[in-house]
C-alpha positions in Angstrom: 0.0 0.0 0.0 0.9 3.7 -0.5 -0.5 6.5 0.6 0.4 10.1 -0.3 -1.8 13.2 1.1 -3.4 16.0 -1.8 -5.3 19.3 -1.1 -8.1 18.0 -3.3 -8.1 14.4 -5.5 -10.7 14.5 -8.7 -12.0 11.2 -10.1 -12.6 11.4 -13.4 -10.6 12.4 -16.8 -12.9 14.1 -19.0 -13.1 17.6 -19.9 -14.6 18.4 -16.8 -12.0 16.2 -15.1 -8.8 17.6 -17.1 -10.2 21.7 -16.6 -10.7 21.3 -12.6 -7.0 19.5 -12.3 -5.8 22.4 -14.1 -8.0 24.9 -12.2 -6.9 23.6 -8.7 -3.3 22.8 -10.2 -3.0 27.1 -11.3 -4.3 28.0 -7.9 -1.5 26.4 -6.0 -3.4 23.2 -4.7 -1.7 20.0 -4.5 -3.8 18.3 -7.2 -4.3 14.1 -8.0 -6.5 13.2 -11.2 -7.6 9.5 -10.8 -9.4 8.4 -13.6 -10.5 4.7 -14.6 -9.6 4.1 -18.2 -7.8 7.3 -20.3 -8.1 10.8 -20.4 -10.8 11.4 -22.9 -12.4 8.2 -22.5 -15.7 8.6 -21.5 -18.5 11.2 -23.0 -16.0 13.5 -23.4 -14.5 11.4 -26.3 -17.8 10.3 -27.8 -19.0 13.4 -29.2 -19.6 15.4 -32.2 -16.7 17.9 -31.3 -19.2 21.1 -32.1 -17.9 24.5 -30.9 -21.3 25.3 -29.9 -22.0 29.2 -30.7 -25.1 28.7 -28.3 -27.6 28.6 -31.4 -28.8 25.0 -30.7 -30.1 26.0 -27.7 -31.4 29.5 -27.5 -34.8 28.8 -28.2 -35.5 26.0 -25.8 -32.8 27.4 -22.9 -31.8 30.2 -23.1 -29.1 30.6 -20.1 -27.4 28.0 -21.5 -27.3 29.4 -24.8 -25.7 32.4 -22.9 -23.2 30.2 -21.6 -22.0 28.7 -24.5 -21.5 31.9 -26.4 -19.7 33.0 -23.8 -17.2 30.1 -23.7 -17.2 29.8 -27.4 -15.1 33.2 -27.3 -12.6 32.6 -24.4 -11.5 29.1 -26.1 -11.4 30.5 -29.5 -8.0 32.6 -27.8 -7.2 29.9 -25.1 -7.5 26.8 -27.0 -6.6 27.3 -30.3 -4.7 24.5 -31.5 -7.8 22.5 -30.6 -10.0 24.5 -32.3 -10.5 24.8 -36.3 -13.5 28.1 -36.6 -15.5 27.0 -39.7 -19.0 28.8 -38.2 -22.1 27.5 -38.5 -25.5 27.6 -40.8 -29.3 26.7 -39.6 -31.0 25.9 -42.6 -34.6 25.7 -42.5 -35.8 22.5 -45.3 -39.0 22.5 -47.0 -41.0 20.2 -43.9 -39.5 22.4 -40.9 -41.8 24.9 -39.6 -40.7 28.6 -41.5 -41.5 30.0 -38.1 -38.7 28.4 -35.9 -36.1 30.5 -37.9 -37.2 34.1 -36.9 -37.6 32.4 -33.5 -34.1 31.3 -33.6 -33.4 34.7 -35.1 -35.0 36.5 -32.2 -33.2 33.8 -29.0 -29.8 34.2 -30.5 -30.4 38.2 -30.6 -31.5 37.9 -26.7 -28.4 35.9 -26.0 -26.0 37.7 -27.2 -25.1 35.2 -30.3 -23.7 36.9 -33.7 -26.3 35.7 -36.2 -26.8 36.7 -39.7 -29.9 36.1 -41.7 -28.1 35.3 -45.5 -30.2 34.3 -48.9 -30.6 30.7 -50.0 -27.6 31.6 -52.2 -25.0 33.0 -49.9 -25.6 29.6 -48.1 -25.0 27.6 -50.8 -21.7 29.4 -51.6 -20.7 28.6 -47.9 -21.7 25.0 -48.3 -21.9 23.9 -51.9 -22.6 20.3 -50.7 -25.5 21.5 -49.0 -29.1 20.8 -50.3 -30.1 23.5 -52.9 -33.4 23.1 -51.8 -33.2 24.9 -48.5 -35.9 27.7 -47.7 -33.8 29.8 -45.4 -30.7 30.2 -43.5 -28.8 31.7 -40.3 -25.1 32.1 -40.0 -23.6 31.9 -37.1 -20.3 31.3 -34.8 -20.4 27.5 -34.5 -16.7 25.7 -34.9 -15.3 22.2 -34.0 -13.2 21.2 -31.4 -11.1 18.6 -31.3 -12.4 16.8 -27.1 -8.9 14.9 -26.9 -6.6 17.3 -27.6 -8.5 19.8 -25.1 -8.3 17.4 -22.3 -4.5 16.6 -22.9 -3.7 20.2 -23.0 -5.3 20.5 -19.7 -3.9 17.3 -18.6 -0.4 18.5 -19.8 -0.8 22.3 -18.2 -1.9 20.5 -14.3 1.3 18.3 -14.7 3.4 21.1 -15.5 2.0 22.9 -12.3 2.6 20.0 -10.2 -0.6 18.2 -10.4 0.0 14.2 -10.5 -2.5 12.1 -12.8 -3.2 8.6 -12.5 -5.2 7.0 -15.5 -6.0 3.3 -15.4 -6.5 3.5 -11.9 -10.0 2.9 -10.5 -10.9 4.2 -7.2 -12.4 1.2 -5.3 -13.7 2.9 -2.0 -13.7 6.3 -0.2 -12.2 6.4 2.9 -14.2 7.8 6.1 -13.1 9.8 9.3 -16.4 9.6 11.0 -18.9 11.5 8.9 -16.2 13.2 6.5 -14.6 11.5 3.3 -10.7 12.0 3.7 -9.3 9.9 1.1 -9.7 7.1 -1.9 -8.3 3.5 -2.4 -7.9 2.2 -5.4 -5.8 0.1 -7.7 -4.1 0.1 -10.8 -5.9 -2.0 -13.4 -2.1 -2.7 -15.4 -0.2 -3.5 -12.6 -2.8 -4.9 -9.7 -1.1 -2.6 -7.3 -3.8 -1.1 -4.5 -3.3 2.5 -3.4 -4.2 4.8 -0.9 -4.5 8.4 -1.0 -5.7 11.0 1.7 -7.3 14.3 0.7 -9.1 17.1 2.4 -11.8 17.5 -0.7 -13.2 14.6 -2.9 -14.3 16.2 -6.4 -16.7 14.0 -8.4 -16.1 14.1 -12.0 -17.2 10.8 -13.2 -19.7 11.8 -15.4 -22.8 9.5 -15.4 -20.5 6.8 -13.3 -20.8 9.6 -10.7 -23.6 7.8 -9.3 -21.4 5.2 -8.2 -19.0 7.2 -6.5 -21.9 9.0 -4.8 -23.1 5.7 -3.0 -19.7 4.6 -1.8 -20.0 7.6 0.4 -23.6 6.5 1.4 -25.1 9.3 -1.0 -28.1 8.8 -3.7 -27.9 10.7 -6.8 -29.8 9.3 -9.4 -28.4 9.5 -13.2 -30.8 9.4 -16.3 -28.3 8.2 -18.7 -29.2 8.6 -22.7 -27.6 7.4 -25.1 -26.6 9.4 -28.3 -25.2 7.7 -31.6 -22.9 9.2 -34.0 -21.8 8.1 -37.6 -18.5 9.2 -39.4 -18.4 9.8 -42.8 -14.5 9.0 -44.6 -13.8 12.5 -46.4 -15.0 16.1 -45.1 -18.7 16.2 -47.2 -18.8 19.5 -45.7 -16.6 22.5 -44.4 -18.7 24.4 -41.9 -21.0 23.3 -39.4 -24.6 22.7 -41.2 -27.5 22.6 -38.6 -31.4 21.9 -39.1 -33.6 24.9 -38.5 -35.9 23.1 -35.6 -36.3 22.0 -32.3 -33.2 19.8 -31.6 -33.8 16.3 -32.4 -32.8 13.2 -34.1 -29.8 13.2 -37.4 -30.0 17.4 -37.7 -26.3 18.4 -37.4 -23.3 17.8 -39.6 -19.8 18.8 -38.3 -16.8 18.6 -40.1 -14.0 17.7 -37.9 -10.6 17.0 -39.1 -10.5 14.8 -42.2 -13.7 13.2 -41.6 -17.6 14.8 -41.0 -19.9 13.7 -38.4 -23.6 13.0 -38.2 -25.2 13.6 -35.2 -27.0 12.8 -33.0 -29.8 10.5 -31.6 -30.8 10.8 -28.0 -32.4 7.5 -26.1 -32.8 6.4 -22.6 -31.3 3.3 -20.8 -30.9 1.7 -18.1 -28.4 2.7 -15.9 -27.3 -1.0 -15.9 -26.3 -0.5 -19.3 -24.1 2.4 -19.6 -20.9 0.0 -19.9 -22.7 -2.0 -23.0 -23.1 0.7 -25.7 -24.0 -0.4 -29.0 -25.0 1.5 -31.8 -28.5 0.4 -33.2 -29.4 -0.2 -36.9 -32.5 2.0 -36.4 -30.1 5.1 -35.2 -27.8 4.3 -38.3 -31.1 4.9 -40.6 -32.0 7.4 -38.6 -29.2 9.4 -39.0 -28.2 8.4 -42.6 -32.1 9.3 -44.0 -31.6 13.0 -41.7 -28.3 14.0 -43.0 -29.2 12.8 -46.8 -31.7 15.4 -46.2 -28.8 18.5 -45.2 -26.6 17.3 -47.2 -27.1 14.7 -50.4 -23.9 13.5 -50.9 -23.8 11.2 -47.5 -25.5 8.9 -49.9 -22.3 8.7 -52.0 -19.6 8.1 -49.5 -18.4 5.7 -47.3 -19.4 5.2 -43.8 -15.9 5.0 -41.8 -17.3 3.8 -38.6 -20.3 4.5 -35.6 -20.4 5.3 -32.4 -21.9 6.1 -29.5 -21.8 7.8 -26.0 -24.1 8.5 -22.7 -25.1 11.9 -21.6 -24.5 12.4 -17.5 -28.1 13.8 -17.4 -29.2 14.9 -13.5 -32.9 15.3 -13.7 -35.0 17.7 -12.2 -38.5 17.0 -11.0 -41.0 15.7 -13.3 -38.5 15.4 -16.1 -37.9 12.3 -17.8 -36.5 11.7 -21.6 -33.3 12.4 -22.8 -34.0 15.8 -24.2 -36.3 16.8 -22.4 -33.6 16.7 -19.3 -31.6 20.2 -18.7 -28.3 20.3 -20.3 -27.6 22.3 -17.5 -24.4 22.2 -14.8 -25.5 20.9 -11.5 -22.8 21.3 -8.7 -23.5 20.0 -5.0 -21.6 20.3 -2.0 -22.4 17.0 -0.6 -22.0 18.8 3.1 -25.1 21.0 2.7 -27.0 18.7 0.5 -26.3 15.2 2.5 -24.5 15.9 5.5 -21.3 14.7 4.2 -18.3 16.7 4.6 -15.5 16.8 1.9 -16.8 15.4 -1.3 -18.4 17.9 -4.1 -19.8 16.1 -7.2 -20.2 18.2 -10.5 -22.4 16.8 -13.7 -24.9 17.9 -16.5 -23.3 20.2 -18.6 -21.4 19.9 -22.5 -18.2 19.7 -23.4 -18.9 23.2 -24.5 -18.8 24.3 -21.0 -16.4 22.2 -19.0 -14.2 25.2 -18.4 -16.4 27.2 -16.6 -17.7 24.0 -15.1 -14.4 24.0 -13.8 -13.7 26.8 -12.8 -17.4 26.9 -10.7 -16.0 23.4 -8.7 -12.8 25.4 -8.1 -13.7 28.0 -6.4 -16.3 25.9 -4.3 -12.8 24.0 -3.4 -11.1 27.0 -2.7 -13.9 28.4 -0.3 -13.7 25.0 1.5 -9.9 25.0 1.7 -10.1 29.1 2.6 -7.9 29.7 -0.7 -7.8 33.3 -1.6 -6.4 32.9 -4.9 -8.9 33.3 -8.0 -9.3 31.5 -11.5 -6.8 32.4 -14.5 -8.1 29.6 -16.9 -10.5 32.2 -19.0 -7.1 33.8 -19.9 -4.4 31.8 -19.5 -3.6 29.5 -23.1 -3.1 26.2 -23.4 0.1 24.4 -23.9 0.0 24.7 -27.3 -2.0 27.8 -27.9 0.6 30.1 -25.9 1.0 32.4 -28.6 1.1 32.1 -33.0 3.8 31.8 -35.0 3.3 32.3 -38.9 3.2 29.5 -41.4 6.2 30.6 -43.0 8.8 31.0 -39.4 7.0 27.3 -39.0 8.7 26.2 -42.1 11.8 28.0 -42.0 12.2 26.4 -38.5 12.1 23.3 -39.7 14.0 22.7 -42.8 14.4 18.9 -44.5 11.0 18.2 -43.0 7.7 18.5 -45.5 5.4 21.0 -45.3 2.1 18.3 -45.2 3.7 17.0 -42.2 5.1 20.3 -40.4 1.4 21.4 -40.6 -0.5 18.1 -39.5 1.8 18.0 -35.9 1.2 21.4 -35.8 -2.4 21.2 -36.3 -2.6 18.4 -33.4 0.2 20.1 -31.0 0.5 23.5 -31.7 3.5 25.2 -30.6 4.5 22.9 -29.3 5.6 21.8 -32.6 9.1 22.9 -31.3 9.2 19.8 -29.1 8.2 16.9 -31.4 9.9 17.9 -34.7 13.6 17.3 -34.2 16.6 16.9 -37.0 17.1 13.3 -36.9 15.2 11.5 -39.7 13.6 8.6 -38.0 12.0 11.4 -35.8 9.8 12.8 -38.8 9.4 9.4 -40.3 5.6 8.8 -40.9 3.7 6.2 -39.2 0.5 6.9 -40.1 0.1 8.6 -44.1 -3.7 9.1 -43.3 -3.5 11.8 -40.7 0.4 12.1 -41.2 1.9 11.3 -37.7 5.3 10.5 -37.3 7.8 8.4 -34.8 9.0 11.5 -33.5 5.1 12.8 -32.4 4.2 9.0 -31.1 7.9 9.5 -28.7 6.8 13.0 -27.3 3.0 11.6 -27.1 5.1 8.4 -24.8 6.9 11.1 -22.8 4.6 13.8 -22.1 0.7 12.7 -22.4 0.1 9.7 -20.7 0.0 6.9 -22.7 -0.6 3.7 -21.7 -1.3 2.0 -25.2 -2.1 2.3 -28.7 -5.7 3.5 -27.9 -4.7 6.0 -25.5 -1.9 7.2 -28.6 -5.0 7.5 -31.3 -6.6 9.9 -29.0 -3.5 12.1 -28.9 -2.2 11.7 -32.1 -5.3 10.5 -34.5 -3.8 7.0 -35.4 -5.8 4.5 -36.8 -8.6 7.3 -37.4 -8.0 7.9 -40.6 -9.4 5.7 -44.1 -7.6 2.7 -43.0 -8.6 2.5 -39.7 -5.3 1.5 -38.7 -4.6 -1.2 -41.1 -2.0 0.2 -42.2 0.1 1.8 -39.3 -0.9 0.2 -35.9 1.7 -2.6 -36.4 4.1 -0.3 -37.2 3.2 1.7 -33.6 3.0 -1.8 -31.6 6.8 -2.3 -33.0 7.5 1.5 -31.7 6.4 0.3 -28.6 9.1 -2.1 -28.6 11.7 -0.2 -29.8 11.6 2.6 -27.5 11.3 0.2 -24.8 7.5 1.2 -23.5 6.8 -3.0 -24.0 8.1 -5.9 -24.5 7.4 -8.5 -27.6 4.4 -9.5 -26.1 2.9 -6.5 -24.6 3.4 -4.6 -28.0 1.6 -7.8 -29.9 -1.3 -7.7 -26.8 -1.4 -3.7 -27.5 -2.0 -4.0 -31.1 -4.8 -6.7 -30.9 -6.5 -4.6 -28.3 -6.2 -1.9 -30.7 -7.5 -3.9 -33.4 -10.5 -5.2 -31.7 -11.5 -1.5 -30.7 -11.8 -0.3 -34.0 -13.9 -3.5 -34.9 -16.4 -2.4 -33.0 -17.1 1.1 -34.7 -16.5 -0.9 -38.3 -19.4 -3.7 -37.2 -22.9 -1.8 -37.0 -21.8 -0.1 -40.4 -20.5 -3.6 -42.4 -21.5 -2.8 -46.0 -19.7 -1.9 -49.1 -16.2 -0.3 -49.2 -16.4 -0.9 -45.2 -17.1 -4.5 -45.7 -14.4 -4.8 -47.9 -12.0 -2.9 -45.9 -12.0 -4.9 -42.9 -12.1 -7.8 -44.7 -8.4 -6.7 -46.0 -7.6 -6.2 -42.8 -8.3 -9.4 -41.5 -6.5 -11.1 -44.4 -3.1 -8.8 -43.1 -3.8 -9.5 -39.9 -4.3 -13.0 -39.5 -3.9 -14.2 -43.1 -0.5 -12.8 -43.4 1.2 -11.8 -39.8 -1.2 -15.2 -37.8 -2.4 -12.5 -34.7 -5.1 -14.7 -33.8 -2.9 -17.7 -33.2 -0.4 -15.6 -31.0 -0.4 -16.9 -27.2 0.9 -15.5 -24.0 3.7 -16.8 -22.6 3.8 -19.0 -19.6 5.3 -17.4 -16.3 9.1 -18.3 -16.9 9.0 -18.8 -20.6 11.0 -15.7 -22.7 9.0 -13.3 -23.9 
């Protein structure tokens, strides 16, 4: 057993998770992250990635319209290498009702959201994919953002303050000093080893698994989990974000986000038994297929790269029930006043959009408990990354030998820090993955600096395995970089890549048709036609590995 002592531990490594580690981390706490699987890994990674400007909700409510707006603008200058500001049209097609769009007109106007009324034919010029049957449209500040290169950044920024992280790690109990929580146990899911760790403030930030950490304090907070599903188209069908004029509902938002555009999203309820057994269902893939024919006609003409899904942490109020019908809303309780329990806070509800100032909210509700004076600097302080912008052409002159294509992908993913990963030697800019144009010398900074565990926590800092291929075509060359830098042994590496493997399977299955049929069916032939994976064993304790 060991035990070390923090000013505050957070469980949970979303976005939520990653800002408040950063928050506490800025203000001088002593600061632990413990979080189950990978940064990222949760809802926080199974999203659209929409910059919201606020739009989507400013009709329906209003303050958090307000709030998003207002976040929008401090991560546009924060955030910016995980940001790519394409704005945003509401078209109104020939079924919607004509009146939502003066509606929305009129909500964005009270909320404080840029918004321009533009003809059929300005739209159309934005968007020439878009359907040219569209009645009327809205521009407005929308953008994408990329969820796992936000959280890293914030992940990277605590550790750099001091802050320790601890991913793989699940907390198995709270430890009690009468009626207080003063600590966590928990063990490390790689190496078995239990740990112990004393704080003085428990934040919840698991999300909709909050509801667990809750009742190992003896708490009740009931979750209403829903389920959203999301498909990914293989090429950018469109270049800004293209929303449907209406109520927000099922298959009526199209983001483009990196090399690949995203259809979103459709919103069910289940049981809270069942938020580790996701599966996207062949009635949401038609759903949102036969919705975003109707924005934009030439989904019917491209592959579909892969599906997935995620669960909102939804805290109903009274009376509410269904998945959109619940508040979006941030809901922060001090478990003292609320339950009698001293030294545990729990934060949920909420969007991506907001996990900064959801952040900064739990901080300072720290802060007050720990009598900490000093006050939040995340709203203008940038990322690592986004600390200030150099020009294309110093980027290039900087780095002379190296190709342009891939000077500007690792700059895309990393920002300025850009400086760090690009080195002289050649195997350091050699690439590893042609899709999304990574190279060994990104996958050894990802190693050193941003927690990775594996070749599924490196595709979410680095995009391998997320472009065309799916990884066919690189992750064996990553599991032998593994090796080679002496992160795993023969066996580990092999035991990464099948993992790897196996997760992208199960985005490729609910969409097995055409070129994705035929895809993975290459893959398998490499895999275990050519290289035998399947048949690979572990070794027996005492045999050479």
């Amino acid at each position: 057993m060991t035990k070390n002592e923090f000013d505050v531990i957070i469980i949970g490594g979303g976005a939520t998770g990653a800002g408040i580690v950063r928050d506490c981390s800025l203000r001088g706490l002593r600061a632990l992250l413990i979080e189950k699987d990978d940064i990222a890994s949760g809802t926080t990674g199974r999203n659209h990635g929409l910059l919201h400007s606020g739009a989507r909700y400013a009709v329906k409510d209003l303050e958090s319209a307000r709030e998003c707006i207002r976040e929008n603008r401090i991560l546009k200058k924060i955030a910016r290498h995980c940001i790519e500001d394409t704005g945003g049209l509401f078209v109104t097609l020939p079924d919607d009702d004509p009146d939502y769009h003066n509606r929305l007109l009129e909500h964005c106007k009270y909320a404080d959201i840029d918004r321009e009324e533009i003809s059929v034919s300005q739209a159309l010029a934005m968007e020439p994919n878009l359907n040219e049957n569209i009645m009327a449209a809205i521009r407005v500040p929308d953008g994408t953002i990329d969820p796992f290169r936000l959280s890293s950044s914030n992940i990277l920024d605590a550790q750099e303050h001091g802050a320790r992280v601890a991913t793989h790690t699940i907390v198995t109990g709270l430890i009690k000093n009468g009626a207080n929580i003063a600590g966590v146990t928990c063990r490390d899911l790689r190496t078995g080893e239990e740990k112990t760790f004393g704080s003085s403030i428990i934040v919840n930030a698991a999300g909709v698994w909050g509801q667990r950490i809750c009742a190992m304090a003896g708490i009740e907070l009931a979750m209403y989990p829903s389920k959203g599903s999301m498909c990914i188209i293989d090429y950018r069908i469109n270049n800004v974000v293209v929303n449907r004029s209406r109520m927000p509902a099922d298959g009526d938002i199209i983001v483009p986000g990196d090399t690949v555009s995203i259809i979103g999203t459709t919103s069910k309820r289940i049981d809270y038994e069942d938020i580790e057994k996701l599966t996207v269902d062949d009635d949401e893939i038609d759903v949102l297929l036969a919705d975003g024919e109707k924005l934009i006609p030439n989904v019917s003409k491209t592959r579909v790269l892969r599906a997935y899904c995620g669960v909102r942490p939804l805290v109903a109020a009274s009376g509410e029930s269904t998945g959109r019908d619940i508040s979006r809303g941030i809901v922060l309780i001090d478990h003292a006043s609320r339950d009698g329990v001293e030294g545990i806070i729990t934060i949920a509800g909420g969007k991506l959009m907001t996990y900064r100032l959801m952040a900064q909210e739990t901080t300072d509700l720290v802060c007050r408990k720990l009598n900490v004076k000093k006050r939040c600097v995340t709203h203008r302080r940038a990322l690592p990354g986004s600390e200030k912008k150099t020009s294309y052409r110093k980027r290039i002159k900087l780095f002379t030998g190296i190709a342009e294509s891939v000077i500007g992908s690792t700059h895309y993913r990393h920002g300025e820090r850009v400086r760090s990963i690009l080195k002289g030697e050649k195997k350091n800019y050699g690439l590893i993955c042609e899709c999304e144009m990574v190279t060994a010398g990104e996958i050894e900074y990802a190693l050193e600096k941003l927690n990775v565990k594996d070749i599924i926590d490196l595709r979410r800092r680095t995009r391998i395995g997320m472009g065309p291929c799916q990884g066919e075509l690189c992750s064996y060359r990553v599991a032998g970089l593994f090796n080679e830098l002496g992160r795993a042994d023969a066996a580990e590496s092999n035991r990464f890549l099948i993992e790897f493997l196996e997760e992208r399977w199960k985005g490729i299955k609910p969409i097995l048709w055409g070129d994705a049929l035929r895809e993975i069916e290459f893959t398998y032939w490499i895999y275990q036609g050519l290289f035998g994976l399947g048949d690979l064993k572990e070794p027996k304790e005492g045999e050479d590995r």
